[in-house]
Backbone bond lengths (Angstrom), bond angles and torsions (degrees), N, CA, C in turn:
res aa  C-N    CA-C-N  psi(-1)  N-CA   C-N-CA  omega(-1)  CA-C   N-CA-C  phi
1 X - - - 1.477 - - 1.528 109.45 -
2 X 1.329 144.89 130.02 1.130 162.71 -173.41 1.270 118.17 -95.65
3 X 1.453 119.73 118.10 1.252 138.14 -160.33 1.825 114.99 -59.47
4 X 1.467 109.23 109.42 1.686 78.39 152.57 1.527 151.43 7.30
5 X 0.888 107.46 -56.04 1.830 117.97 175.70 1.615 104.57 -89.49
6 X 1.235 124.76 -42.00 1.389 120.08 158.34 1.475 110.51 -44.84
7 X 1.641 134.26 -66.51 0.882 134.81 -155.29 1.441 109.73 -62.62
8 X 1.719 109.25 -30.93 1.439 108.37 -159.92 1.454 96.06 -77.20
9 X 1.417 110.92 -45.23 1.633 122.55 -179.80 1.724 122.18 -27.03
10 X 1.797 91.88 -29.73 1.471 98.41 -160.30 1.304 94.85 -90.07
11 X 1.528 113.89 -51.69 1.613 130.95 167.51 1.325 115.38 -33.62
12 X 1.317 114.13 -41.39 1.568 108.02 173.94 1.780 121.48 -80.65
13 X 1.600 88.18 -40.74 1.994 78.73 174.13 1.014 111.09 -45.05
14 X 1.933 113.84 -70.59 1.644 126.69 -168.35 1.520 103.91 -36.93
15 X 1.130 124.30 -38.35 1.936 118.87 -159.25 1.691 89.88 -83.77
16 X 1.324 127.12 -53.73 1.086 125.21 161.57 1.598 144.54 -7.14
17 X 1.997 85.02 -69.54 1.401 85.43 -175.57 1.470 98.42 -101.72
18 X 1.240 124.07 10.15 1.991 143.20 163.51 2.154 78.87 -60.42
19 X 1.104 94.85 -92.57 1.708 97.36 -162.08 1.322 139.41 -38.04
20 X 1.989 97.89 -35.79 1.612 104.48 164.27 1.106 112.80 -68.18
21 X 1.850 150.22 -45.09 1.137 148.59 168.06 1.652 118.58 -38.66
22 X 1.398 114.98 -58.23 1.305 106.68 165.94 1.674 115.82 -62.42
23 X 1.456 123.21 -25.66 1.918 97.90 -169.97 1.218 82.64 -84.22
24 X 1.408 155.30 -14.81 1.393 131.95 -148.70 2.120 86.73 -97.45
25 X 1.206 120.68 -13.03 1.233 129.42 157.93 1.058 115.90 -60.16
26 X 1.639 105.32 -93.07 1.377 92.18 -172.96 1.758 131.99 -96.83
27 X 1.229 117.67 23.17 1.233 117.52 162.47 1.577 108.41 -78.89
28 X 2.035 129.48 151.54 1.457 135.01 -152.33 1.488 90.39 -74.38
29 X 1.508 115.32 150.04 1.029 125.79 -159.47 1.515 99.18 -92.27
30 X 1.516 131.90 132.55 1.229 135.37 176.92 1.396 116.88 -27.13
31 X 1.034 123.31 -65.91 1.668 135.42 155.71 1.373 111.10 -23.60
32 X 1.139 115.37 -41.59 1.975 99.86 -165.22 1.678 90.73 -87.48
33 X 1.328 103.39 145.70 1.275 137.95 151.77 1.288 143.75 -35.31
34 X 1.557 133.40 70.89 1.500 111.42 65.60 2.015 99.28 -91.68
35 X 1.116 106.27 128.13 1.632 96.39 -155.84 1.809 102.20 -83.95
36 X 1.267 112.40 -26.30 1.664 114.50 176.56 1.585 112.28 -53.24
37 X 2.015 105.26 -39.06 1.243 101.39 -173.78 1.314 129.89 -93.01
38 X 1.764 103.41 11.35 1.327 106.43 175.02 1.846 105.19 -106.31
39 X 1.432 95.90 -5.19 1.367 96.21 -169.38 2.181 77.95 -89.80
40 X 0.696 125.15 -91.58 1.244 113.28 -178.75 1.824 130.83 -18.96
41 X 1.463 114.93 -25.10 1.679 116.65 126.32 1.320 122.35 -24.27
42 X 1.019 113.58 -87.37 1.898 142.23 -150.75 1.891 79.65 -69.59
43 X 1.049 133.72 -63.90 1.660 140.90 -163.03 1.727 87.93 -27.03
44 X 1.754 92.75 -64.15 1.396 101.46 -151.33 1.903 104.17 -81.85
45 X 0.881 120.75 -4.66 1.435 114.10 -171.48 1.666 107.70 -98.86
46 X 1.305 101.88 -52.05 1.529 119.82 -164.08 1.208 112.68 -56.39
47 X 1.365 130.45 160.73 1.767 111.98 149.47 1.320 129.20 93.07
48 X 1.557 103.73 -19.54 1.785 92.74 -168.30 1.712 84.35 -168.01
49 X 0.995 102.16 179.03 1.638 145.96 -160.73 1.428 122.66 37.69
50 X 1.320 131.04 179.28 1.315 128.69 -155.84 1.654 121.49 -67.01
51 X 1.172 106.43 -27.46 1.711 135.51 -153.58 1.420 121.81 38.29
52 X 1.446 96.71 51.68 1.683 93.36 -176.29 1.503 119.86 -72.36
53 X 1.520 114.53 12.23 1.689 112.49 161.42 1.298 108.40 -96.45
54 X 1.034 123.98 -52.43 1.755 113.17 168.50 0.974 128.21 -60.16
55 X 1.650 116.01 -14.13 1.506 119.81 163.62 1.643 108.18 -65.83
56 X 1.577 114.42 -57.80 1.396 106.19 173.44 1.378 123.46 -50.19
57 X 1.462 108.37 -36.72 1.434 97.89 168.54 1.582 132.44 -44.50
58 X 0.837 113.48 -54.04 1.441 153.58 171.37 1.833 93.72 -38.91
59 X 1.299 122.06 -70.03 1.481 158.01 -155.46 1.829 92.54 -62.80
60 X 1.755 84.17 -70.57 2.049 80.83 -175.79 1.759 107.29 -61.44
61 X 1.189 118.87 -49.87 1.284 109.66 -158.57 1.449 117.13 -67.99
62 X 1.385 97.16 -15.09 1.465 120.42 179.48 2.031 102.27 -71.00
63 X 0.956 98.55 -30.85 1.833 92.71 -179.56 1.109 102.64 -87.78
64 X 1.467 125.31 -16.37 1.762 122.81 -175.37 1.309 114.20 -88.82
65 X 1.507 114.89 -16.09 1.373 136.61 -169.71 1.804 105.92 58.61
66 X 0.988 94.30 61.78 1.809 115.47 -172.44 1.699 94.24 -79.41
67 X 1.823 128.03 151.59 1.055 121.69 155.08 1.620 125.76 -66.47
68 X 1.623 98.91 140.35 2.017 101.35 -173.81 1.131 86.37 -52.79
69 X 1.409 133.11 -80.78 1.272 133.44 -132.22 1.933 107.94 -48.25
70 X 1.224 112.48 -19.23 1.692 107.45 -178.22 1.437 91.97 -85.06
71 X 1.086 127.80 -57.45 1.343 143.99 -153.35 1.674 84.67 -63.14
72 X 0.846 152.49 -97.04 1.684 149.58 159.05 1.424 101.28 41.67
73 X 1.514 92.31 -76.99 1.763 127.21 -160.96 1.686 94.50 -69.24
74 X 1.012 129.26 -37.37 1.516 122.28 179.25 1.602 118.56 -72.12
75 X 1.012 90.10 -51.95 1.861 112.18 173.81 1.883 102.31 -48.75
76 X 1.083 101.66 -59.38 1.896 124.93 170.00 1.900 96.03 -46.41
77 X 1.023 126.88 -38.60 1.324 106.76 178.30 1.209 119.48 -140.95
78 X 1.552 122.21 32.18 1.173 126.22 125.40 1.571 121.07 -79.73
79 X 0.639 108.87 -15.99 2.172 122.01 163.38 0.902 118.14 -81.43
80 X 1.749 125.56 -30.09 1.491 99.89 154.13 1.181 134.60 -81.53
81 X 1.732 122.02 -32.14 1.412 123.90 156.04 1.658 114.37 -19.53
82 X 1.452 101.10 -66.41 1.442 114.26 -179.33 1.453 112.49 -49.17
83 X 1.218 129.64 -55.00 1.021 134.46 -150.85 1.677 94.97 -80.55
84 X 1.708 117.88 -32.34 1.425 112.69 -170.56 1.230 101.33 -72.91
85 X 1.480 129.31 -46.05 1.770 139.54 177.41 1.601 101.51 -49.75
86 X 1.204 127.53 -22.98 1.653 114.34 -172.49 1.878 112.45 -100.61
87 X 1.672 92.03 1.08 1.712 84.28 -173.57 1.403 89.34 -104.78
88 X 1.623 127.09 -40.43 1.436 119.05 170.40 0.849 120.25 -58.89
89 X 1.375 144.83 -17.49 1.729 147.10 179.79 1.712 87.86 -73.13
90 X 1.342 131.63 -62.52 1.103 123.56 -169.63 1.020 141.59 -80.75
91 X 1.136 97.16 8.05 2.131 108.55 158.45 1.344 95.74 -42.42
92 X 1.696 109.17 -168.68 1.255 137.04 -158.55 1.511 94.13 -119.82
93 X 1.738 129.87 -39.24 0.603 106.54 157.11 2.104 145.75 -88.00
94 X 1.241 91.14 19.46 1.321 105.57 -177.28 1.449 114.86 -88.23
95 X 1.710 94.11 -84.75 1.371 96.68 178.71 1.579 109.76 -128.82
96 X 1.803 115.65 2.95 1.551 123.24 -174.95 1.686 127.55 63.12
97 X 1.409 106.92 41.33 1.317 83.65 179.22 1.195 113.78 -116.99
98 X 1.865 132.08 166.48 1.186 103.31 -150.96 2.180 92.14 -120.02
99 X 1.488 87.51 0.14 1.733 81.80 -171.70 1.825 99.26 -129.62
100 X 1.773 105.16 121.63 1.694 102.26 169.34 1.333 106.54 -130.69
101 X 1.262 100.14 151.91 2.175 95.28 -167.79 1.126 112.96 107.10
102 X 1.528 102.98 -51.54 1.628 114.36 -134.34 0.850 131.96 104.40
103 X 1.585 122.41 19.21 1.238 137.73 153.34 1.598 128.60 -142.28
104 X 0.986 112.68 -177.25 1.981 106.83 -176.89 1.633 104.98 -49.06
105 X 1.199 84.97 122.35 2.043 91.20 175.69 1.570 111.86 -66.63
106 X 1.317 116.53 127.24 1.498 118.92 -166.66 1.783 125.41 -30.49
107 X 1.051 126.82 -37.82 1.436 111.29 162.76 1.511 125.63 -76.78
108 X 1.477 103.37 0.41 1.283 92.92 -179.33 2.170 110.05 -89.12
109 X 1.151 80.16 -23.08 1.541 97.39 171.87 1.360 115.35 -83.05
110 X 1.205 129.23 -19.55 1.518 141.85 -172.12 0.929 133.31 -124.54
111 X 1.748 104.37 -34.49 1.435 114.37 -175.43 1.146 137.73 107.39
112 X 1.133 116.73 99.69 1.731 110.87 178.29 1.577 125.02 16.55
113 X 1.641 102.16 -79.53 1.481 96.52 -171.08 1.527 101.25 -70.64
114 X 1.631 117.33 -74.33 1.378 106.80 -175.64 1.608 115.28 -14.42
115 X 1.269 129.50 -74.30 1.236 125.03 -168.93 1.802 122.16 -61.73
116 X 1.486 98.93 -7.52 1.877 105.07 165.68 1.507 95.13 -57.23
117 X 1.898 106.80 -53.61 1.341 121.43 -141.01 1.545 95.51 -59.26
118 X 1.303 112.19 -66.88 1.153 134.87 173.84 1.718 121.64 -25.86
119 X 1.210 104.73 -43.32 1.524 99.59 173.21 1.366 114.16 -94.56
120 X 1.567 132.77 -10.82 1.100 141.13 126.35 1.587 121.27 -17.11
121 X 1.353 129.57 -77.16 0.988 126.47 -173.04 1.805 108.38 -94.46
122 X 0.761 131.89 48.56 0.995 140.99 -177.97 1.871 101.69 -135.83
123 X 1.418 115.15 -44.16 1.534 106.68 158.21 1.295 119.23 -69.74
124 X 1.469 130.06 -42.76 1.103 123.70 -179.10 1.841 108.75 -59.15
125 X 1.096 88.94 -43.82 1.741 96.21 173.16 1.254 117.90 -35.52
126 X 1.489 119.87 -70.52 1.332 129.20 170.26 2.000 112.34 -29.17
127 X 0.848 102.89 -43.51 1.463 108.51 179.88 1.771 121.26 -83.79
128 X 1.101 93.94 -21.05 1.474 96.84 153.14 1.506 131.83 -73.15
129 X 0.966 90.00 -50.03 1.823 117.73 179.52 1.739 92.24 -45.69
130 X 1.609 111.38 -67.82 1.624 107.83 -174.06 1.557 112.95 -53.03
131 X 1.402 108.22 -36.92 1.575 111.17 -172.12 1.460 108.63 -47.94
132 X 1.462 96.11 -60.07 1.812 117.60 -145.82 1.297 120.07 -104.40
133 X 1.777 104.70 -24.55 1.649 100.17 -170.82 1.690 116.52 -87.24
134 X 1.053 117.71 155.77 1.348 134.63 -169.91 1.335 104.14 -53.36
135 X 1.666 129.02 96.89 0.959 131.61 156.01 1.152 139.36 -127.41
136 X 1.708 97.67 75.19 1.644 108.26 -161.71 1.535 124.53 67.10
137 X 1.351 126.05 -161.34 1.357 138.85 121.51 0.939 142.11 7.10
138 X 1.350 119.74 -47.27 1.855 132.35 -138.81 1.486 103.39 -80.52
139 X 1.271 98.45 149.16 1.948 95.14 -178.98 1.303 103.27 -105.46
140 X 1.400 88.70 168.85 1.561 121.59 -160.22 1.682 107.11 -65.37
141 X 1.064 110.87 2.65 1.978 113.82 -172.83 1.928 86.75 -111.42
142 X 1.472 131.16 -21.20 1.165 111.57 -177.41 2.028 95.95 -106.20
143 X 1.325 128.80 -0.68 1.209 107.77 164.07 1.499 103.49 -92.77
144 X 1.008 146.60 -31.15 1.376 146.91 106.90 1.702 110.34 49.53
145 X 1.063 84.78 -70.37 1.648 111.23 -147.35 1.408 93.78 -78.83
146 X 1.460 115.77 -50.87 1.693 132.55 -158.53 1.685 86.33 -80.86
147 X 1.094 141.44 -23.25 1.268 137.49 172.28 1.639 121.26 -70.18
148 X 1.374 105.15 -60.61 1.082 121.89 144.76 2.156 125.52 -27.27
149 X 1.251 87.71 -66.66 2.069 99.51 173.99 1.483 104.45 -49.50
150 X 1.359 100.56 -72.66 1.592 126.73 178.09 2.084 110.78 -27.19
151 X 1.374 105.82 -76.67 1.283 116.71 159.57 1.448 141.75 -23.39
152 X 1.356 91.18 -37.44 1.692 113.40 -167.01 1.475 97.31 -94.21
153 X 1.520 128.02 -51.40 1.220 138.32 -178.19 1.576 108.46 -52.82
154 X 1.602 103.97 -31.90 1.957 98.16 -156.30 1.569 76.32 -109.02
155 X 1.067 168.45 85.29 1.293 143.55 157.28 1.238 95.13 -157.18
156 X 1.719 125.69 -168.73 1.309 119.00 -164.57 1.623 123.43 -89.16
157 X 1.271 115.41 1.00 1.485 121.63 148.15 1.295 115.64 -75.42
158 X 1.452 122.07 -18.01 1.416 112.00 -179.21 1.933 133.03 -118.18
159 X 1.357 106.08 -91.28 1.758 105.21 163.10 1.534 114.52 -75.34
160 X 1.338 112.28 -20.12 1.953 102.36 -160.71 1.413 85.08 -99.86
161 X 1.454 137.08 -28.57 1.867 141.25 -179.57 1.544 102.36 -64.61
162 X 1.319 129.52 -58.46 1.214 136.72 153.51 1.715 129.62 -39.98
163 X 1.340 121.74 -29.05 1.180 132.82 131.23 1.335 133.38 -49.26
164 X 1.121 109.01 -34.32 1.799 108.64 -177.10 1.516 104.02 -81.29
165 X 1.638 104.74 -51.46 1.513 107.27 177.13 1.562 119.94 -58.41
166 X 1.292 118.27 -25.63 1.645 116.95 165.44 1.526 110.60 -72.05
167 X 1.249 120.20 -24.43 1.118 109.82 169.14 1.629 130.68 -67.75
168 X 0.929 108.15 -43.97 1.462 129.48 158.63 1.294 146.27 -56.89
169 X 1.683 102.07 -22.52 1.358 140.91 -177.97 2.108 100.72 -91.33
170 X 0.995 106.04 -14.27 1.723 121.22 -175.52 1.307 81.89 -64.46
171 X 1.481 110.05 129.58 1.367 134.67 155.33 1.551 119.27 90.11
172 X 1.498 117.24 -37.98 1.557 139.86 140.00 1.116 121.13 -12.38
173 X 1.652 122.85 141.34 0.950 129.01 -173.67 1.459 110.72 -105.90
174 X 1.665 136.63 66.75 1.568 116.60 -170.36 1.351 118.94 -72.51
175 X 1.263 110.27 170.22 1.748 124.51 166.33 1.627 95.15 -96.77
176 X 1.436 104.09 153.18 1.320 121.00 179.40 1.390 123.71 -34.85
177 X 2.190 124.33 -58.37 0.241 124.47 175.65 2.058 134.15 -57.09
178 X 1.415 105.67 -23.02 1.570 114.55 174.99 1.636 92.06 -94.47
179 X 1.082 142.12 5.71 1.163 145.48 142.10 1.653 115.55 -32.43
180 X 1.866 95.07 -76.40 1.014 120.17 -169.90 1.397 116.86 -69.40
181 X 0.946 111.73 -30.85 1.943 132.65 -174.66 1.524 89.59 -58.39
182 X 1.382 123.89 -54.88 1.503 122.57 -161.50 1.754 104.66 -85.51
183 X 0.608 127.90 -30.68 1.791 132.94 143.13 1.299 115.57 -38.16
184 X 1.326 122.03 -85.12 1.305 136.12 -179.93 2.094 95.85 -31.42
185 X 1.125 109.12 -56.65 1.624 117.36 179.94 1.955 108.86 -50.98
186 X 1.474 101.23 -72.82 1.187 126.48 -157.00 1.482 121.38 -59.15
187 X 1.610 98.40 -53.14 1.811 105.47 166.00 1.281 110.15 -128.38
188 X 1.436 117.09 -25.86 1.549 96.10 150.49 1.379 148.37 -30.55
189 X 0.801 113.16 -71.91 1.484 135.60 165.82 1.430 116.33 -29.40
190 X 1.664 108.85 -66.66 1.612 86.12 -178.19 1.698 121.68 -93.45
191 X 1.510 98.43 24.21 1.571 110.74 159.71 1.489 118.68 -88.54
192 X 1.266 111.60 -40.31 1.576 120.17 147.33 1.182 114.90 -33.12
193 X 1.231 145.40 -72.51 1.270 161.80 -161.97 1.429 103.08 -71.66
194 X 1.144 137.67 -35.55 1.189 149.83 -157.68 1.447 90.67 -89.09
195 X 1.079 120.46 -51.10 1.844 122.31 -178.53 1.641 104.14 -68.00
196 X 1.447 123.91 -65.63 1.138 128.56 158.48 1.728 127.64 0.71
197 X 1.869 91.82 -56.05 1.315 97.01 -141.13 1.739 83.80 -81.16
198 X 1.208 117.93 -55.13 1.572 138.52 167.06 1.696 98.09 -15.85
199 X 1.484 100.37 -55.09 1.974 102.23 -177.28 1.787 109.56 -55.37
200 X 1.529 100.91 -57.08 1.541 121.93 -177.24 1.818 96.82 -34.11
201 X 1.485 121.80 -29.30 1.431 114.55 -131.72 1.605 92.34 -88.83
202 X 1.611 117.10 -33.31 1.285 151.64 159.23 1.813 110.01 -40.82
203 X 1.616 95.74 126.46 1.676 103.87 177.33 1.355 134.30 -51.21
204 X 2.359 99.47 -42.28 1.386 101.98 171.36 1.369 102.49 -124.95
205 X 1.527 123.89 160.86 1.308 109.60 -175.39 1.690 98.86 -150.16
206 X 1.403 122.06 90.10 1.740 124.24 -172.90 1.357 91.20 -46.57
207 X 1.771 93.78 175.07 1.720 98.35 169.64 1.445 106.29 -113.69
208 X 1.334 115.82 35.85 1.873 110.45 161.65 1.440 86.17 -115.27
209 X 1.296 137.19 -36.79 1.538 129.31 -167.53 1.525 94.95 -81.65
210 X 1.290 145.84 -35.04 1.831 137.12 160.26 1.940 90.03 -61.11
211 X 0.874 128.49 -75.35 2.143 126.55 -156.11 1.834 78.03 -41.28
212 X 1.387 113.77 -65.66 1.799 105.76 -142.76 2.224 94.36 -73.29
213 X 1.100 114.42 4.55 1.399 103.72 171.16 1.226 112.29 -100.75
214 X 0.966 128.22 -43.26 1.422 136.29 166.20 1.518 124.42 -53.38
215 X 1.823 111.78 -21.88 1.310 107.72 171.49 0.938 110.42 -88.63
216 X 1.485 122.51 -24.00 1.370 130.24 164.02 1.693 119.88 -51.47
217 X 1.370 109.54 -61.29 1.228 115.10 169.26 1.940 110.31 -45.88
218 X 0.858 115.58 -73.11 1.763 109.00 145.32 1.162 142.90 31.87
219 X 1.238 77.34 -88.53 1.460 105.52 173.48 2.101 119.98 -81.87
220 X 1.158 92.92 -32.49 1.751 99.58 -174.64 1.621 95.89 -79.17
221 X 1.363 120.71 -50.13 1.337 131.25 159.35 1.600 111.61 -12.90
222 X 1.577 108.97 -63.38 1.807 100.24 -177.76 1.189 105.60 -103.05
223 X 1.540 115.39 9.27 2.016 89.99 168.81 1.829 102.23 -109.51
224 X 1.684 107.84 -4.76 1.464 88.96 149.13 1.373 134.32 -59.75
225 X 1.487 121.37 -63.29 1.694 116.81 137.77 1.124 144.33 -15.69
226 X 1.446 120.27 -28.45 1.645 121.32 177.12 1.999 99.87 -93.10
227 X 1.538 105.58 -14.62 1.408 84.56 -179.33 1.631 97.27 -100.91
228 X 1.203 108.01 -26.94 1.550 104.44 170.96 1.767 113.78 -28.42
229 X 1.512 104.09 -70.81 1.232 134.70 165.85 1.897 106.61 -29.78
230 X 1.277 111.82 -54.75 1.334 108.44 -177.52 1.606 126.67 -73.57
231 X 1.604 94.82 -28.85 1.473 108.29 -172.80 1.587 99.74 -87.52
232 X 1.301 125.98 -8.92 1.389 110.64 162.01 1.409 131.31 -74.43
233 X 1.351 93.79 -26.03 1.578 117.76 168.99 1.602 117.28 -64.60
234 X 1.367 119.91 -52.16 1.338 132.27 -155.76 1.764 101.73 -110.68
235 X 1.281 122.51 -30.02 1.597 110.80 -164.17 1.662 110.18 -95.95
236 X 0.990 134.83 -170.64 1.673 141.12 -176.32 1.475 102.01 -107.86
237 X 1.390 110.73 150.01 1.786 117.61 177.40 2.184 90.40 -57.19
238 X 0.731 113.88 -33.20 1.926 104.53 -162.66 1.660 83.77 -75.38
239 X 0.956 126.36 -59.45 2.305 125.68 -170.73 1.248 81.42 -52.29
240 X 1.253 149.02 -72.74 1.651 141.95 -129.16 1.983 102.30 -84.06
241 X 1.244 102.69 -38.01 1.654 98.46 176.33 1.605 76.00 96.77
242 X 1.240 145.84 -34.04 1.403 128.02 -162.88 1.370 113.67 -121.79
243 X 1.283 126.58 -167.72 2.040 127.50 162.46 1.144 90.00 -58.04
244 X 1.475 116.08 133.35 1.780 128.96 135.91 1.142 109.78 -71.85
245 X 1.627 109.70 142.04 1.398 115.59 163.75 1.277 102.38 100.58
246 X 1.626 131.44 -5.45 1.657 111.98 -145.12 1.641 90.80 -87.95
247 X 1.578 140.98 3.83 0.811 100.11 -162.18 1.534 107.62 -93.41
248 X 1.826 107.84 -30.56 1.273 132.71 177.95 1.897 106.14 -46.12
249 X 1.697 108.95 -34.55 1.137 118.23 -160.55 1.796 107.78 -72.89
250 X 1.925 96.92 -28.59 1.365 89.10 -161.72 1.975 96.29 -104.14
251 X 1.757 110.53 19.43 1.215 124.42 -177.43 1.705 122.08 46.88
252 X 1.602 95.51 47.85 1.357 116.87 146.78 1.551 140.55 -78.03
253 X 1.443 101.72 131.34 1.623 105.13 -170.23 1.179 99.51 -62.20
254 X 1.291 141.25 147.77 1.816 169.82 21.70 0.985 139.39 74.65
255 X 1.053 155.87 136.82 1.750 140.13 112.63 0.890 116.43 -24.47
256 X 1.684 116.01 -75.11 1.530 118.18 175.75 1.261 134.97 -53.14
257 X 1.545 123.99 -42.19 1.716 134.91 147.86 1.401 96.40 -38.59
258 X 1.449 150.13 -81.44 1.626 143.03 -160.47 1.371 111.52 -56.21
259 X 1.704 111.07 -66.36 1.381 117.21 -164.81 1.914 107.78 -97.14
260 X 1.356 132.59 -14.81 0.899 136.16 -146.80 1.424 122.76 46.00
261 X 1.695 109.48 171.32 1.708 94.45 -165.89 0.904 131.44 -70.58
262 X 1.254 123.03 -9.51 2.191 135.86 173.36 1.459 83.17 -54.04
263 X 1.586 101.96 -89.25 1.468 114.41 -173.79 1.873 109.97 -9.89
264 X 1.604 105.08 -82.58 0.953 117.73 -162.97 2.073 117.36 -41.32
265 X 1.871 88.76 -46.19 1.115 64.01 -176.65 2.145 112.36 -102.32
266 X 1.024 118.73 27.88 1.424 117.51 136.57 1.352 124.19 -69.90
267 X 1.048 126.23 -31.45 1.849 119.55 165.03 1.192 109.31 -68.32
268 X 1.534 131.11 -15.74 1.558 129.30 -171.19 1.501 86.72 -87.56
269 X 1.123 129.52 -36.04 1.629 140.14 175.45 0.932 97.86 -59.60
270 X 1.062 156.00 -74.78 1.794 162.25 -122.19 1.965 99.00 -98.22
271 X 1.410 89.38 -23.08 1.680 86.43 -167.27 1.362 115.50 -87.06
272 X 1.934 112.43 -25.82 1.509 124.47 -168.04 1.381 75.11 -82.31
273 X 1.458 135.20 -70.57 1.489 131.12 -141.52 1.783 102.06 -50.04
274 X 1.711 116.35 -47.17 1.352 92.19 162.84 1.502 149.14 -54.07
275 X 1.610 113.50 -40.00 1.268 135.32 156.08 1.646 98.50 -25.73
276 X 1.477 115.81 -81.43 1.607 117.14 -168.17 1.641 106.83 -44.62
277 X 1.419 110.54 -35.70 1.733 114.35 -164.54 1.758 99.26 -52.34
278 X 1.571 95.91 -37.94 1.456 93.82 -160.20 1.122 125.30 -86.84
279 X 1.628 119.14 5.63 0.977 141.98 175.50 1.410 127.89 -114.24
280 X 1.537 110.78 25.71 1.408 119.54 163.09 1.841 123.73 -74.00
281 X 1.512 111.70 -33.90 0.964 93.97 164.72 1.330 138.26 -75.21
282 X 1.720 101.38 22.38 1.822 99.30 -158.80 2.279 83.70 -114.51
283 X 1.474 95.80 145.25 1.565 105.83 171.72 1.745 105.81 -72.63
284 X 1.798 105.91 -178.82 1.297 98.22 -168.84 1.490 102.20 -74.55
285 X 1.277 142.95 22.81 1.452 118.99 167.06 1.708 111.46 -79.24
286 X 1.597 109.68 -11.70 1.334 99.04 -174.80 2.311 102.51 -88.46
287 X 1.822 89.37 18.88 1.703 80.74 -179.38 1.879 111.76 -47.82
288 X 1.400 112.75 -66.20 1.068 97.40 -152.87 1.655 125.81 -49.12
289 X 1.480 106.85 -19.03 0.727 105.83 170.43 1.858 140.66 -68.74
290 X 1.050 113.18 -21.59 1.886 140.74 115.04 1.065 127.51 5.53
291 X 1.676 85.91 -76.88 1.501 89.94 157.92 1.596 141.34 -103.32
292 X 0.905 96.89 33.68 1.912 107.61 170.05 1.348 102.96 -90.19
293 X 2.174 96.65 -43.86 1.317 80.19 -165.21 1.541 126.38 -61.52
294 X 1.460 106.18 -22.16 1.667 116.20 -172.75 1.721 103.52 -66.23
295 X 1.362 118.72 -32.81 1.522 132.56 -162.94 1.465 86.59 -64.95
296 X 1.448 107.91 -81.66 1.246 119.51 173.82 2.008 123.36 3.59
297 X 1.421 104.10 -80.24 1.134 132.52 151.53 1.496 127.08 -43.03
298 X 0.974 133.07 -31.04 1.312 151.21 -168.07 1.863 117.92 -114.78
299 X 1.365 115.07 -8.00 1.633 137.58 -175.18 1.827 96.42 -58.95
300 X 1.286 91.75 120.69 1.769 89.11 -178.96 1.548 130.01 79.83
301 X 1.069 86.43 19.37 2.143 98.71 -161.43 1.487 106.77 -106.54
């Protein structure tokens, strides 16, 4: 019998190399025209980082027994959201950094404007993708909906509102709770959505099995952040794919600055154990999702 962490291991390649095959599909092909700014797309999407939102994607729809082929297309543009939020964070005027992945952070390879452009159409992208791309069957009131989810998560109630407030929060002294508020916004949110969208992808969907995914989503949402928070503290710029340290450097509030790292990472504890709570009424197809949350929590450990 094969361990948990084996299983997830496998669960994560397959969803993995499931998600890079489709964006290298349907994201504009380097070649088409304006061709720098699609090649500056593909730079920033392709190639590198974990994809733990298209993995959840993958994860919820996977317990609903949702069709791949939607689930594809969702995963495909919750990765670009993501991917557009990580090249604007790293301007110079954002947050300055010059390496993501593990390699030159997109304007540094492209350039200032190109890489505005670039994360520009890369959100709008995402919303195409739900409109237009081939996803089965499904009607127009449930792509609808994922437009709608999608929107709300990246916009100024959600990841880019949570952005503004970290911006502002530079140098500030918060309490835990406005801590969490800007979390809950910033990377919360489109981890929420990311579980969500995976549900959306699914034929029937009760409303205690949407409440208990979403608290789940929730919940994994801020203990991705609390280890974020830790692994800037504890890991090397080569483990992180990015600068270590940048957040302390650019005198951003913490986990570890509020609670220190015991603290911090017992709330990363407190946060998976809810995640699992909320997932008792779900059978083992909702495992992998189980186990993200432990991965999640456990990243760098």
């Amino acid at each position: 019998m094969t361990s948990p962490a084996t299983e997830l291991d496998r669960f994560l390649t397959d969803c993995q190399q499931r998600v890079e095959t489709a964006l290298r599909r349907l994201l504009p092909d380097a070649a088409t025209l304006p061709a720098q700014l699609h090649e500056a797309m593909r730079y920033a999407v392709l190639d590198g980082g974990k994809r733990v939102r298209p993995v959840l994607v993958y994860a919820a729809g996977q317990a609903l027994g949702a069709d791949p082929r939607r689930l594809d297309v969702a995963a495909c543009a919750v990765e670009c959201i993501h991917a557009y939020s990580l090249i604007h964070d790293d301007l110079p005027a954002m947050d300055d950094d010059d390496l993501r992945r593990g390699k030159p952070s997109c304007h540094k390879a492209f350039g200032e404007a190109q890489a505005i452009l670039a994360g520009d159409a890369l959100q709008t992208h995402a919303f195409y993708l739900l409109a237009h791309a081939d996803m089965g069957d499904i009607s127009a009131e449930r792509r609808l909906a994922m437009i709608e989810r999608l929107a709300q998560a990246s916009g100024s109630r959600g990841m880019v509102g949570g952005q503004a407030i970290d911006l502002a929060a530079v140098g500030r002294q918060l309490d835990i709770a406005e801590l969490e508020d800007m979390h809950i916004h910033k990377t919360g949110m489109l981890i929420r959505a990311a579980v969500l969208l995976g549900a959306l992808c699914a034929e029937q969907v009760d409303d205690a099995t949407r409440r208990a995914l979403d608290h789940y989503g929730k919940c994994i949402g801020l203990a991705f952040q609390v280890q974020d928070d830790i692994l800037d503290v504890t890991a090397s710029t080569e483990e992180l794919g990015k600068q270590a340290g940048a957040d302390r450097a650019l005198d951003k509030p913490t986990y570890p600055s509020l609670l220190g790292l015991s603290g911090a990472r017992e709330r990363a504890r407190e946060l998976h154990q809810s995640a699992l709570q909320a997932l008792e009424a779900l059978d083992e197809r909702a495992d992998p999702l189980r186990w993200l949350s432990r991965y999640i929590v456990e990243r760098g450990t």
